[in-house]
N, C-alpha and C positions, 0 to 999 in steps of 0.2 A: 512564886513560880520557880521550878525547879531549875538551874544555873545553866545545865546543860542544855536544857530547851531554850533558854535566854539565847544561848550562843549560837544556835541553829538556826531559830530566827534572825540574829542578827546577821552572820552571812547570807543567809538568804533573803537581804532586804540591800544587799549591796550593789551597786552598779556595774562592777566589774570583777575579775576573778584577779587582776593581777596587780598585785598590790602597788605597784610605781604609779599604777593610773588613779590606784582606788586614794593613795598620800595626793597627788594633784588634784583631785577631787576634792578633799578632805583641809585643800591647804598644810599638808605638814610637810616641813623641809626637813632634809638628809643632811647631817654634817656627820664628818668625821673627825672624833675626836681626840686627839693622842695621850691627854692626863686618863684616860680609862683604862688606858694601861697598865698605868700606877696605881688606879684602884681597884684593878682586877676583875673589871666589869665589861661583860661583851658591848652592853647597850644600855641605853636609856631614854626616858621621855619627857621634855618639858613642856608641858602647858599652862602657858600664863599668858592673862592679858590680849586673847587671841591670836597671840601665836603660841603655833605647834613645831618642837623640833624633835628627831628623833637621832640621839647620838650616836654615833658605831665607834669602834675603836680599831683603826686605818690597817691593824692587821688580821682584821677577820678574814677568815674563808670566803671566799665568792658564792658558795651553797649554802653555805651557815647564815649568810646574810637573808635570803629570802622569809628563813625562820624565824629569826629576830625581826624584821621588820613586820612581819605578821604580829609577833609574840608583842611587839611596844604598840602598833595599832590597836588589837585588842583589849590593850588599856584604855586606851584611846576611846573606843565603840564602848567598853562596859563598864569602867571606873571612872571617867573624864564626868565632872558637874561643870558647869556653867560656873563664869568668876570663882573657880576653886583651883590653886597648887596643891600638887602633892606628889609627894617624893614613894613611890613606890615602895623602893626597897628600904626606908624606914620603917612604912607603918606598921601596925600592930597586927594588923594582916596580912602580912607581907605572905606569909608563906599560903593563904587562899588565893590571893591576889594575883600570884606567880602562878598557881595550881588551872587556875580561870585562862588569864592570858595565855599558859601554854596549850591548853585543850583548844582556844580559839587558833591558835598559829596551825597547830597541827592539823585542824579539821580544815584551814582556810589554805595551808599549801596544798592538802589531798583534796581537795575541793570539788577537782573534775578528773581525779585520777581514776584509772579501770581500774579497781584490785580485784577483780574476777579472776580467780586461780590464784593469785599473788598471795605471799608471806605481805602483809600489810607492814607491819614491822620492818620488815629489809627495805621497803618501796619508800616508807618516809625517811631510813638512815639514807639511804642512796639520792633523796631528795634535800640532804643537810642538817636532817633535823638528829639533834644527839639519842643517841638510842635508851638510855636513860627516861630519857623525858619521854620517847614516843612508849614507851611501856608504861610508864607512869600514867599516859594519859590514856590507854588503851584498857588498862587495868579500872581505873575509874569509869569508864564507858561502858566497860562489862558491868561490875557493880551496879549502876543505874541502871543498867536493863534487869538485870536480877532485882533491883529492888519493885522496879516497875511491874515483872513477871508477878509475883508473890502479891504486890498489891491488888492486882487482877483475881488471885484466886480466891 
């Protein structure tokens, strides 16, 4: 199944839109951690053993954080196995992995936004999300529909 549909469904099997409610749900706790500073890492996610934490690093942006905590859940929703650790930003997939979690963060902050008239693009930077990343995944999203179009013909 195609990744992007994976992710679609998967927000749309969620209980709530807002992610503080959907981590209580879900049992994952919020620390804020300060050695992430030192390794240059906005966030991260550990799960073992059932339990869930999702790390921040204490001087993030207050809008950046809505992102990130999207972007580490959606590891959470579509990388997380049962009795399995793993370190994200090791694996040998790291750069799909990141590619997946950010198109989940980005479609789960714009979740119930109107972009009707709206630059989509300006609406997710203005929502925290690095503008980088929101082309990246917006670029990919076109892509999947072109490939979807063409497969149709």
């Amino acid at each position: 199944m195609d990744v992007v549909a994976v992710i679609h469904h998967s927000l749309s099997q969620l209980p709530s839109d807002n992610i503080y409610e959907l981590l209580n749900i879900y049992h994952i706790e919020i620390q804020y951690e300060p050695l992430l500073i030192t390794h240059k890492r906005e966030s991260m996610i550990l799960s073992y053993r059932g339990q869930t934490i999702i790390f921040l690093k204490p001087t993030t942006n207050t809008q950046y954080i809505q992102f990130l905590l999207w972007h580490e859940f959606g590891h959470y929703i579509l990388h997380r196995k049962p009795n399995m650790r793993m370190n994200y930003y090791q694996s040998t997939r790291w750069m799909e992995t990141e590619q997946q979690a950010n198109i989940f963060a980005v479609l789960g902050v714009l979740r119930n936004t109107d972009l009707v008239g709206k630059d989509p693009v300006q609406v997710a930077v203005a929502d925290g999300i690095p503008q980088p990343i929101v082309e990246d995944v917006f670029r990919i999203l076109a892509e999947r529909q072109h490939q979807c179009q063409h497969a149709l013909e």
